[in-house]
LOMAR-806126 format. One record per residue (C-alpha): residue number from 1; residue in three letters; x, y, z. Coordinates in Angstrom, 2 decimals, always signed. Layout:
% LOMAR-806126
+------+------+---------+---------+---------+
: segu : vovo :       X :       Y :       Z :
+------+------+---------+---------+---------+
:  NUM :  ALA :       X :       Y :       Z :
...
+------+------+---------+---------+---------+
% end
This chain:
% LOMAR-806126
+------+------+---------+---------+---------+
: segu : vovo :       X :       Y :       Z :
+------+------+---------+---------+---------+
:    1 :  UNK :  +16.13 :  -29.94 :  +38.22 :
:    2 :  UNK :  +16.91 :  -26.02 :  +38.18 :
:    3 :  UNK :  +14.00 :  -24.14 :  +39.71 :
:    4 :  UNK :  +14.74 :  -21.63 :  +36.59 :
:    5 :  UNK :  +13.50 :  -24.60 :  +34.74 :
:    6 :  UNK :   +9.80 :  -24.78 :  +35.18 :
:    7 :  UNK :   +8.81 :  -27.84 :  +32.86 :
:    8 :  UNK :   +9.63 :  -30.07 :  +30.01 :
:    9 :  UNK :   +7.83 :  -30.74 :  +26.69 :
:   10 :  UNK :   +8.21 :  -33.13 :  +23.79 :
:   11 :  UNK :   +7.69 :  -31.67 :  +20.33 :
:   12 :  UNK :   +4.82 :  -32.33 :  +18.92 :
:   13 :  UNK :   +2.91 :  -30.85 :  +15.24 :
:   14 :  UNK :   +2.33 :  -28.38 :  +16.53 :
:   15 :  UNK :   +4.43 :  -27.06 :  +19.20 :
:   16 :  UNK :   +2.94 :  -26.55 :  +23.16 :
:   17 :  UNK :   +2.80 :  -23.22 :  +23.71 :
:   18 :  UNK :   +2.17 :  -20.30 :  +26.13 :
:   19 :  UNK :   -0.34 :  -17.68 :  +26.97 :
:   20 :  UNK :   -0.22 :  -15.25 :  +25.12 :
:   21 :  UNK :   +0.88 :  -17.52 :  +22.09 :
:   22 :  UNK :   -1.85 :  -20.00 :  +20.22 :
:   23 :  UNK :   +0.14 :  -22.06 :  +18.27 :
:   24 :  UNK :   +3.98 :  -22.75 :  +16.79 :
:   25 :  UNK :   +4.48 :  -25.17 :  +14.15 :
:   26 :  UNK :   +7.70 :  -25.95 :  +12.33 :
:   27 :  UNK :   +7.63 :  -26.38 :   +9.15 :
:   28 :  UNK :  +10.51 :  -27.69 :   +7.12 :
:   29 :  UNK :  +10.43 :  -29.76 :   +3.50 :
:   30 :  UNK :  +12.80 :  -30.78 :   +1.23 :
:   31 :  UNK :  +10.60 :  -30.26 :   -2.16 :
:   32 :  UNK :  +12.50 :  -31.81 :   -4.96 :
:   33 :  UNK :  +12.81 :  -30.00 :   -8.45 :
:   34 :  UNK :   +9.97 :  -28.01 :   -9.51 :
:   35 :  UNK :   +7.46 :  -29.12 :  -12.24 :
:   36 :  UNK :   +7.51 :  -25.89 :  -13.97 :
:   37 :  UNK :   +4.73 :  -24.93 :  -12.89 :
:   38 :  UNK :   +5.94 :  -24.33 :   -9.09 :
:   39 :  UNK :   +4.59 :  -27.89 :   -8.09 :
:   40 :  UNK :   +6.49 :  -30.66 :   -7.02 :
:   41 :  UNK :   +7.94 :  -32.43 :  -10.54 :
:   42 :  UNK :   +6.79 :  -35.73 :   -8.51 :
:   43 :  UNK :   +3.58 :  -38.30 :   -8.10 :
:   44 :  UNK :   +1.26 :  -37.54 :   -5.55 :
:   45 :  UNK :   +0.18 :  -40.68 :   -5.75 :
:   46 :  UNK :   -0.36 :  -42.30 :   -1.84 :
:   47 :  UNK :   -0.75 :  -38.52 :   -0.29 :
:   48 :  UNK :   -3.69 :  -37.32 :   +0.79 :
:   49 :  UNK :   -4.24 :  -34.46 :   -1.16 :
:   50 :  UNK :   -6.08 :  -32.19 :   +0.28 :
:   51 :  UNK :   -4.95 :  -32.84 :   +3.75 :
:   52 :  UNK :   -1.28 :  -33.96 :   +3.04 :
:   53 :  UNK :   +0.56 :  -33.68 :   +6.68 :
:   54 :  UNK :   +2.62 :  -37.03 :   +6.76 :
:   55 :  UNK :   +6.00 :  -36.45 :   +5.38 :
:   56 :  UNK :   +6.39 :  -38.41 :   +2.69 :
:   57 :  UNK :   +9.71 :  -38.12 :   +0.71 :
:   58 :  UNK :  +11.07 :  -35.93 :   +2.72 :
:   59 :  UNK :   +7.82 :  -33.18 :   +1.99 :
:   60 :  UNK :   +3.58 :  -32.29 :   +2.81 :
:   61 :  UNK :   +1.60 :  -31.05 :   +0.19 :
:   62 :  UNK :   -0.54 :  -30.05 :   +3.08 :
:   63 :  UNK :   -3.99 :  -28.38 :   +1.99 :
:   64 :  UNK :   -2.54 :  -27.69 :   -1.94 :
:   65 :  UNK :   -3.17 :  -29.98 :   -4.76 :
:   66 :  UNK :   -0.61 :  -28.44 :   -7.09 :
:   67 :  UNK :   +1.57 :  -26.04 :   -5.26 :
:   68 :  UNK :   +1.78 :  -27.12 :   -1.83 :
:   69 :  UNK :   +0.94 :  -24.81 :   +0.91 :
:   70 :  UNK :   -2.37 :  -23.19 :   +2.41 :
:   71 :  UNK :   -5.55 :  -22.24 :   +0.15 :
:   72 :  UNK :   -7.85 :  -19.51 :   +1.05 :
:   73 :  UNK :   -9.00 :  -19.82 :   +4.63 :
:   74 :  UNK :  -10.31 :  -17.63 :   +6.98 :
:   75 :  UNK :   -9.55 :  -16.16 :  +10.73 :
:   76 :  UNK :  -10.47 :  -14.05 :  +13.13 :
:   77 :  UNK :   -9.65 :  -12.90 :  +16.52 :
:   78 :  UNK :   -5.64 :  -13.31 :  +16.19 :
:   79 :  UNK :   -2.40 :  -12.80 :  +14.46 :
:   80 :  UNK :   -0.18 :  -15.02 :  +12.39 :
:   81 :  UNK :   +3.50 :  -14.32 :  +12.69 :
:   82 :  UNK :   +5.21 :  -16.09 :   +9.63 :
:   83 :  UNK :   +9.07 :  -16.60 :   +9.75 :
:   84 :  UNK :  +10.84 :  -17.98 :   +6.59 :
:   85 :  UNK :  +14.03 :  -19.71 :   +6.60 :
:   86 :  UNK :  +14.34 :  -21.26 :   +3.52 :
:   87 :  UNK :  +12.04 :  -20.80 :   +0.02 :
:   88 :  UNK :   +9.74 :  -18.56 :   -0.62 :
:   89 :  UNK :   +5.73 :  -17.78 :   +0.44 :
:   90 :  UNK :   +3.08 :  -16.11 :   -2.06 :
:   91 :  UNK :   +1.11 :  -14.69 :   -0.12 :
:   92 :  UNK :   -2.91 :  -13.36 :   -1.03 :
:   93 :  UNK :   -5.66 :  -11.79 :   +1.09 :
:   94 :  UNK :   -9.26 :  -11.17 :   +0.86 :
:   95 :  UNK :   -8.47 :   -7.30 :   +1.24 :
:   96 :  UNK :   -6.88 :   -7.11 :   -1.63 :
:   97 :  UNK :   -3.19 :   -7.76 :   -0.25 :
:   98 :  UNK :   -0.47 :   -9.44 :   -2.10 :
:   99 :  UNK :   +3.31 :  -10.80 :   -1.45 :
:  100 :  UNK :   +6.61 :  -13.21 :   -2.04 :
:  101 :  UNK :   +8.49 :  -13.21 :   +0.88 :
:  102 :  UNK :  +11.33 :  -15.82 :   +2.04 :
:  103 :  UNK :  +14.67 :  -16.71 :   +2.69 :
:  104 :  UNK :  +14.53 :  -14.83 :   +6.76 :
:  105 :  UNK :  +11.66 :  -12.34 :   +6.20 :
:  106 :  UNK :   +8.36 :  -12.20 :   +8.47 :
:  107 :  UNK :   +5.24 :  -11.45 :   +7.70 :
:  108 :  UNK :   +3.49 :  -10.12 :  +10.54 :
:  109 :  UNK :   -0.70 :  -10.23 :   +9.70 :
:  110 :  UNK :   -3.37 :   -9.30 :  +12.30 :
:  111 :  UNK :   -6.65 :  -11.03 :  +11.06 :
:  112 :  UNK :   -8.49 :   -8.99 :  +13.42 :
:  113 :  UNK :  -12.21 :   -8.56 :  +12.58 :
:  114 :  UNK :  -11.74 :  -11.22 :   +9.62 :
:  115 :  UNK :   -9.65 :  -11.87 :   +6.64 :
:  116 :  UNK :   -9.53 :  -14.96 :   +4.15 :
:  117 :  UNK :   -5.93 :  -15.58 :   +2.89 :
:  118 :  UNK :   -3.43 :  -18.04 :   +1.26 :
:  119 :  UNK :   -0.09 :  -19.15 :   +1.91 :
:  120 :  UNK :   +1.61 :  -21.23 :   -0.77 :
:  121 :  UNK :   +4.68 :  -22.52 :   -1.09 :
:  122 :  UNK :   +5.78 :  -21.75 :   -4.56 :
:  123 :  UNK :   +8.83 :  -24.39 :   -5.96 :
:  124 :  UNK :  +10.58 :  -21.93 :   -8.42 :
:  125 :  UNK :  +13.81 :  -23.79 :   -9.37 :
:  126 :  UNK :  +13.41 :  -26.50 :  -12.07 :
:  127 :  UNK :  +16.73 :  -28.09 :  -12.23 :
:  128 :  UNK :  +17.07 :  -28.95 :   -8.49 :
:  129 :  UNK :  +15.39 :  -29.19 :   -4.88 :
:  130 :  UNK :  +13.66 :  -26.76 :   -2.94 :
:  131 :  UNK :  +13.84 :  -26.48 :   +0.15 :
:  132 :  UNK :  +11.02 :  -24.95 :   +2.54 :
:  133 :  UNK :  +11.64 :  -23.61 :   +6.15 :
:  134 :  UNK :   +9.58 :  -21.56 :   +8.26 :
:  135 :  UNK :   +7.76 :  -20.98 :  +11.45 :
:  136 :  UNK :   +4.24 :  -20.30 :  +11.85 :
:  137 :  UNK :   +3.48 :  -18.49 :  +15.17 :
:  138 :  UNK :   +0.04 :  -17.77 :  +16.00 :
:  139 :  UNK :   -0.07 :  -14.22 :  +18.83 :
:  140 :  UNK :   -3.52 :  -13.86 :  +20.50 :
:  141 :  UNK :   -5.56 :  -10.51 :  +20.63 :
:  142 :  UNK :   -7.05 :   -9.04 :  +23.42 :
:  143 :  UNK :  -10.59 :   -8.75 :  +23.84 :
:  144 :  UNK :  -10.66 :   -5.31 :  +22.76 :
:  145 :  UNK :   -8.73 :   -5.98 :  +19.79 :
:  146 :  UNK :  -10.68 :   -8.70 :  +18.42 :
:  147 :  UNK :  -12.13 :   -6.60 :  +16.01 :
:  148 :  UNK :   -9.95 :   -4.47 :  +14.82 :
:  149 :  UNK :   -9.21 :   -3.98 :  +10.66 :
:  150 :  UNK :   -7.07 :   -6.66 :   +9.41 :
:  151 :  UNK :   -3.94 :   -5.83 :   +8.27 :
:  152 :  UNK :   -0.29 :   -6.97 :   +7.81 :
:  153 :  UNK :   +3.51 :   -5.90 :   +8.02 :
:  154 :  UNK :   +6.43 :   -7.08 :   +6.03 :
:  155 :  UNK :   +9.83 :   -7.34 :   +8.65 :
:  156 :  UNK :  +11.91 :   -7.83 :   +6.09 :
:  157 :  UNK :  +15.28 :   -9.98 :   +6.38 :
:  158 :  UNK :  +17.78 :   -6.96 :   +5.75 :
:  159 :  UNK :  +16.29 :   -4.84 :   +8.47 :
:  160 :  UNK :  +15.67 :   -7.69 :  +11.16 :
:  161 :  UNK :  +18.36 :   -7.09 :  +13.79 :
:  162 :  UNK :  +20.39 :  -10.42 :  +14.27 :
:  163 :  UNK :  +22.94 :   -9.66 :  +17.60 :
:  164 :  UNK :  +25.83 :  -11.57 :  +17.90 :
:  165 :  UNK :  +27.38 :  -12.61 :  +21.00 :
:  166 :  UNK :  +30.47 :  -13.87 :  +21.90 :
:  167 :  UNK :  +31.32 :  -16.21 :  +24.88 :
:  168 :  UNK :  +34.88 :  -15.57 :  +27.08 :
:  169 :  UNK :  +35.89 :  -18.82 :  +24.40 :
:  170 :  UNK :  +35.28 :  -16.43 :  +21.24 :
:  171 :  UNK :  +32.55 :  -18.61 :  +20.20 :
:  172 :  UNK :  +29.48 :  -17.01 :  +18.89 :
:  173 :  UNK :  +25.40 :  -16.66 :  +19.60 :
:  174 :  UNK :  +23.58 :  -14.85 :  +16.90 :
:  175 :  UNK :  +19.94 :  -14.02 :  +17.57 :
:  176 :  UNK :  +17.66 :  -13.13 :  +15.15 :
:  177 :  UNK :  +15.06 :  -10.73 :  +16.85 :
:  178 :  UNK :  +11.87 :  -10.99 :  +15.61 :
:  179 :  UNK :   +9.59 :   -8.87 :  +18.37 :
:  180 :  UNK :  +11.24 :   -7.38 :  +21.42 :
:  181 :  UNK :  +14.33 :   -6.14 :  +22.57 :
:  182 :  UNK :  +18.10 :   -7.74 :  +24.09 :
:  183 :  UNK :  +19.82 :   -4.73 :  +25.49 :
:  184 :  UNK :  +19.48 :   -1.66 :  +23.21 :
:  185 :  UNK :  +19.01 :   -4.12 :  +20.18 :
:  186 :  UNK :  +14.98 :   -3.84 :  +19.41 :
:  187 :  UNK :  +13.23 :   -5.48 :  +16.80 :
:  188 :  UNK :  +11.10 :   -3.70 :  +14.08 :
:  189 :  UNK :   +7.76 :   -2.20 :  +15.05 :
:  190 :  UNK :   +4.95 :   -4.90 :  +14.53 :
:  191 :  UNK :   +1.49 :   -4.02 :  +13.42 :
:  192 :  UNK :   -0.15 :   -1.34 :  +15.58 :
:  193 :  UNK :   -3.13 :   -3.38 :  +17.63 :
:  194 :  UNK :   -0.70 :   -6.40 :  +18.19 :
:  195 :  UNK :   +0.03 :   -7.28 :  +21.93 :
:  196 :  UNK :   +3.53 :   -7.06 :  +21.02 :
:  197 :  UNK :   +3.72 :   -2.93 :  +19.75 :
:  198 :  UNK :   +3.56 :   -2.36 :  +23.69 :
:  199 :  UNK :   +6.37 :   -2.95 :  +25.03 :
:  200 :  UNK :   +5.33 :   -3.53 :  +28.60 :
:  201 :  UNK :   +4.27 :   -7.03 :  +27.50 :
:  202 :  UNK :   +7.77 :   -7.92 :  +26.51 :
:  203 :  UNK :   +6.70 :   -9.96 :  +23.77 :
:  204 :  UNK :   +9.33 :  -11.32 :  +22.30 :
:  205 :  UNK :  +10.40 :  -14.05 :  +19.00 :
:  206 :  UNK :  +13.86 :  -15.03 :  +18.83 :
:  207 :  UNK :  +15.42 :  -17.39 :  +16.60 :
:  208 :  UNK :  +19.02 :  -18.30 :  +18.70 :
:  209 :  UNK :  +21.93 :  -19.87 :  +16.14 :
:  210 :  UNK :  +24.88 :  -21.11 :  +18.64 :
:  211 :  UNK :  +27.94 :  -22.43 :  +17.36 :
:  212 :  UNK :  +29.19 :  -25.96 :  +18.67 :
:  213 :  UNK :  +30.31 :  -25.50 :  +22.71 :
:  214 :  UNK :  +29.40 :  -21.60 :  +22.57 :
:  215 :  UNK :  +27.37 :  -20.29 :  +25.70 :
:  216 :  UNK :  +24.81 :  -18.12 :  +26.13 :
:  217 :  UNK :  +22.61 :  -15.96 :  +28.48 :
:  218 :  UNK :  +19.11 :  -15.24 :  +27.99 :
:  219 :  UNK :  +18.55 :  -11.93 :  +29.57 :
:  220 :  UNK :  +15.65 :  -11.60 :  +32.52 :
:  221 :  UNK :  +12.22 :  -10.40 :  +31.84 :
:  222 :  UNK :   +9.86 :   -9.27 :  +34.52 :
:  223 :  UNK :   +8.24 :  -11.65 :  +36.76 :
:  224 :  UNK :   +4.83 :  -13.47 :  +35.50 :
:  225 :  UNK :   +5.80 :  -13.44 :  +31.61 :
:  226 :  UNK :   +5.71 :  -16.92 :  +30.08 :
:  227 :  UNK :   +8.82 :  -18.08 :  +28.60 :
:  228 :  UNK :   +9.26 :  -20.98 :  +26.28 :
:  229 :  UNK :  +12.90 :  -22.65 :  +24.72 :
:  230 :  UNK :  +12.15 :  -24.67 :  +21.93 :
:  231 :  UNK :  +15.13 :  -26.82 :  +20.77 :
:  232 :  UNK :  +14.67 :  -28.68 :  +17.42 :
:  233 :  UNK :  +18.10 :  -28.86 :  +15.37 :
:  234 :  UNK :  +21.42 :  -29.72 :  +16.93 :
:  235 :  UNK :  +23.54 :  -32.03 :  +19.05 :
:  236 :  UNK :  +22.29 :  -31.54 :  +23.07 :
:  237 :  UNK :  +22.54 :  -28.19 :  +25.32 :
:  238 :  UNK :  +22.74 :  -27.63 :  +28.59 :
:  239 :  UNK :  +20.39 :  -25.11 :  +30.55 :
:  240 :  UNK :  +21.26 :  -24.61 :  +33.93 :
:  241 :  UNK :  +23.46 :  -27.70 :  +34.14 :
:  242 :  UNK :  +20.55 :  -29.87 :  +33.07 :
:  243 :  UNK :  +21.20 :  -31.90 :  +29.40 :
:  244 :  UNK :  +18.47 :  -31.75 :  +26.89 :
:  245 :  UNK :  +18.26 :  -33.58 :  +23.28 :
:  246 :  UNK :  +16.66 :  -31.73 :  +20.11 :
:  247 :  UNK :  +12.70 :  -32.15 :  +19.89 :
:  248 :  UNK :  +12.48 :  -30.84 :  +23.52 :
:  249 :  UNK :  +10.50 :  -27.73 :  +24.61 :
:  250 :  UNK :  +11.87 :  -26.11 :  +28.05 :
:  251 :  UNK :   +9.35 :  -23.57 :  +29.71 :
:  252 :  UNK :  +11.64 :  -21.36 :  +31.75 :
:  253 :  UNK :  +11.34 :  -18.78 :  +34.73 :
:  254 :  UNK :  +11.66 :  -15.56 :  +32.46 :
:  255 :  UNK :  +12.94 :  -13.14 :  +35.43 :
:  256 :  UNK :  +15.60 :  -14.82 :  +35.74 :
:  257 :  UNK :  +18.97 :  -14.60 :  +33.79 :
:  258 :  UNK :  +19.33 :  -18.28 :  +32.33 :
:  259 :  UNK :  +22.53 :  -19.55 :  +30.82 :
:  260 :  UNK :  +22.69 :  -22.10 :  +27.53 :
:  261 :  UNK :  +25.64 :  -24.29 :  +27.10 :
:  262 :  UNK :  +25.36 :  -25.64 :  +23.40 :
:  263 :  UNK :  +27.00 :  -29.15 :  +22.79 :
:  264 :  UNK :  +29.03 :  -30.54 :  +19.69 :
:  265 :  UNK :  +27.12 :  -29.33 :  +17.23 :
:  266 :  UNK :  +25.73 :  -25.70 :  +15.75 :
:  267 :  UNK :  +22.44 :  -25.92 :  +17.40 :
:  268 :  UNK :  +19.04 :  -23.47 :  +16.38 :
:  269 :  UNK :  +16.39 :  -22.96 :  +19.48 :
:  270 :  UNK :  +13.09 :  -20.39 :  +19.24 :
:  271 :  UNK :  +12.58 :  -18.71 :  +21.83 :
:  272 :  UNK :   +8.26 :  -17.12 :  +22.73 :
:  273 :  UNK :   +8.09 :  -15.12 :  +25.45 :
:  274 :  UNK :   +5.34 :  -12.77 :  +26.70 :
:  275 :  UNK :   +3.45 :  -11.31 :  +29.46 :
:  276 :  UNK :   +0.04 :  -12.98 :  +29.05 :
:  277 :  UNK :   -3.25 :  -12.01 :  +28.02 :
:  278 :  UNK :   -4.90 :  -14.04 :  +30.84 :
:  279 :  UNK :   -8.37 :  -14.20 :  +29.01 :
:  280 :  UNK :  -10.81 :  -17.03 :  +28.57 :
:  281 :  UNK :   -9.75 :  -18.58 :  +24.81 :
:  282 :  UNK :  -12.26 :  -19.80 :  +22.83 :
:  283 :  UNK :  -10.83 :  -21.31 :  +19.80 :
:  284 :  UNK :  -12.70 :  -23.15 :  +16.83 :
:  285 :  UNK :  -10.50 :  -24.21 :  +13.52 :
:  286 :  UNK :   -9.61 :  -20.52 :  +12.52 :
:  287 :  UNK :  -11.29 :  -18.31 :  +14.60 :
:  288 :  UNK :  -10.42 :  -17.46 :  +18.20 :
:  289 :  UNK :  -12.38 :  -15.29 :  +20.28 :
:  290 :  UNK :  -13.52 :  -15.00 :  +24.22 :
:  291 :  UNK :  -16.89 :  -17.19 :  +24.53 :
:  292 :  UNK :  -18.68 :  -19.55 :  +22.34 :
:  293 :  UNK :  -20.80 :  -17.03 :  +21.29 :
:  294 :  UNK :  -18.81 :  -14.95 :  +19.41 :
:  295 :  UNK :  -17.34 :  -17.89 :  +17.75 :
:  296 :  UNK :  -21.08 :  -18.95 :  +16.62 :
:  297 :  UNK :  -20.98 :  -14.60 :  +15.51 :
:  298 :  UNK :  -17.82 :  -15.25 :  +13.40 :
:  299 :  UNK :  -18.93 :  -18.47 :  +11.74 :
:  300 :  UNK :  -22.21 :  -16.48 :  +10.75 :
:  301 :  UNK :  -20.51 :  -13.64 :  +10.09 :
:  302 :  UNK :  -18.29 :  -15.49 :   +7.64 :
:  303 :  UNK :  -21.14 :  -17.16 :   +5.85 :
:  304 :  UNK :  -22.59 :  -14.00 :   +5.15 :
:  305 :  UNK :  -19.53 :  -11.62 :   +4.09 :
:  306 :  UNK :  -16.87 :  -14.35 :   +3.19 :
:  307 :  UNK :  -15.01 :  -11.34 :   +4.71 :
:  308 :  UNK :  -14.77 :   -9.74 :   +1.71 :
:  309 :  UNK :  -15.04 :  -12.57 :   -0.18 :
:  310 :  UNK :  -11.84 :  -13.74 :   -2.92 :
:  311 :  UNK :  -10.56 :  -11.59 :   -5.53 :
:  312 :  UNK :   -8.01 :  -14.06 :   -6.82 :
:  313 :  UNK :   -8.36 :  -16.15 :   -9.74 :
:  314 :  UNK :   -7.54 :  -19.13 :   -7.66 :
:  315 :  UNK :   -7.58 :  -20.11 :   -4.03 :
:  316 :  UNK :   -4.20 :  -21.30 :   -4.00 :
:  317 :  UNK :   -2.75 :  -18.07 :   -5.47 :
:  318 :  UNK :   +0.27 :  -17.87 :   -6.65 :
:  319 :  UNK :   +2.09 :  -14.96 :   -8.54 :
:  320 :  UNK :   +4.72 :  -15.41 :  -12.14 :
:  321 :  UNK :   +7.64 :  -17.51 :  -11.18 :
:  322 :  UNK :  +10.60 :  -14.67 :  -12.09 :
:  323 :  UNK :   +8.68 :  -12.14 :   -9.33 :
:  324 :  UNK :  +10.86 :  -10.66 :   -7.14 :
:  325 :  UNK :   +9.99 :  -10.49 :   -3.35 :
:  326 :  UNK :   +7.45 :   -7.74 :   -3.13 :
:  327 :  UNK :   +4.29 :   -6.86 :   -0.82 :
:  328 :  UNK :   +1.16 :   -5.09 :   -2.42 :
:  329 :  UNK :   -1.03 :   -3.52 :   +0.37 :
:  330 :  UNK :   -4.34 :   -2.92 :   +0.43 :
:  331 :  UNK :   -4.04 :   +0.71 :   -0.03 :
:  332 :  UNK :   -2.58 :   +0.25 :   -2.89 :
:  333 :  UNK :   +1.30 :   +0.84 :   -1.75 :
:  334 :  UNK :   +3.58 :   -1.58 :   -2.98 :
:  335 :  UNK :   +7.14 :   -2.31 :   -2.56 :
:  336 :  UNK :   +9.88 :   -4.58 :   -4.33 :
:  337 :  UNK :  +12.82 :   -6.42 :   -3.03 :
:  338 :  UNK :  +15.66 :   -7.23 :   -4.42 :
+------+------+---------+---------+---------+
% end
């Protein structure tokens, strides 16, 4: 094996991942027709509602009874970094925040000191299926950005660069860049306290589309940032002259330029990278902080404030079926997509 290839992984629910990244899960459901009501028009009979992770049908419920998606929870001590493919996410906080967001835009939230929220997957077409794609990326904070006010970002699809690339055989490599920077393409600016608005940690989140025999370079980072290839749809590829099947994550040398050789098929790979945090994790359900102390602080904490407590009308909110993307901050600023 390449010594530019450090290790293998299987995929798993959820995804292996690197300092300074928590957690990567893929999420992708093929929802049939919508009830009317932006639930499933289907039994739920044999799920586990509630706690509805086997795919069944083709789709999770997950923690929703009706809509399926994520009722209020809290967290602490990290970011989320929420990247939709397909369908649409409502999207409610305990700060008073508010969104729809889907088909390629991010929703960047630092949970910081503590914030409850809800992410539900809202089925808004009666007459035929929904489908639901996304990635849910969880960024560490720094110790001295633990506690810093929550808050969150919309990247939204028509201002998220996507590159493309063409090989010497005119076939193509789009990248969707999420965080960080390939040549003098840079992503949007994230929120402020996140480990990836300096740009000496060469964070980075890139979604790489390759059409069937097209190669690619991924361009060298500095030495000691983590770098992790995730490859879940397509044929094979070939990195560094070694084959590897979909459902395989490759941790790679990161200062080093590596080239990707797709195979028969349009393939899709995720890409994490980052220079790493390199502090003690302490991480308990939804709260991740430096020591178990401060986890016992944020459970207490929690009990006490409900961080603001919930001022939705009900945990798994979601917002009228004809609303347009939007995001409602908790300053009051609101803006409406198309």
């Amino acid at each position: 094996m390449s010594d530019k290839i450090i290790k293998q992984h299987k995929l798993g629910f959820p995804w292996i991942t690197l300092d300074p990244f928590l957690f990567c899960v893929h999420h992708l459901d093929h929802f049939p027709n919508a009830n009317g009501k932006m639930g499933p028009d289907a039994s739920l009979q044999g799920r586990n509602i509630g706690n509805d992770f086997v795919i069944k049908d083709g789709w999770r419920m997950y923690h929703g009874d009706k809509v399926p998606g994520f009722p209020a929870h809290p967290h602490r001590g990290f970011e989320t970094v929420t990247f939709v493919m397909q369908g649409m996410v409502d999207h409610a906080d305990s700060a008073g925040g508010a969104g729809r967001y889907g088909n390629r835009d991010v929703q960047w939230m630092t949970a910081g000191s503590g914030l409850q929220h809800s992410e539900m997957f809202p089925l808004l077409d009666d007459e035929k299926p929904n489908t639901t794609e996304l990635f849910q990326i969880w960024l560490n904070l720094p110790a001295n950005k633990k506690m810093v006010d929550p808050s969150y970002k919309m990247l939204w699809d028509e201002n998220i660069p996507a590159p493309v690339f063409t090989d010497q055989n005119q076939r193509k490599t789009t990248v969707d860049v999420v965080a960080g920077s390939i040549g003098d393409v840079h992503a949007q600016e994230c929120t402020p306290d996140s480990w990836a608005a300096n740009p000496e940690n060469e964070v980075a989140i890139w979604q790489v589309r390759m059409e069937e025999n097209a190669s690619w370079q991924i361009p060298a980072a500095s030495q000691g940032v983590n770098r992790m290839l995730y490859f879940f749809e397509g044929d094979s590829i070939q990195v560094e002259n070694e084959t590897f099947l979909p459902g395989n994550a490759i941790e790679l040398e990161a200062s080093e330029t590596i080239e990707i050789i797709n195979g028969a098929k349009q393939c899709r790979c995720l890409i994490l990278q980052g220079k790493p945090i390199q502090e003690r994790v302490v991480q308990y359900g939804p709260f991740v902080m430096n020591s178990e102390a401060e986890i016992q602080q944020a459970f207490q904490e929690y009990r006490q404030t409900e961080f603001g407590g919930w001022p939705w009308p009900r945990p798994d909110q979601v917002f009228e079926k004809t609303k347009k993307r939007f995001a409602h901050f908790s300053d009051g600023t609101e803006v409406v997509k198309e």
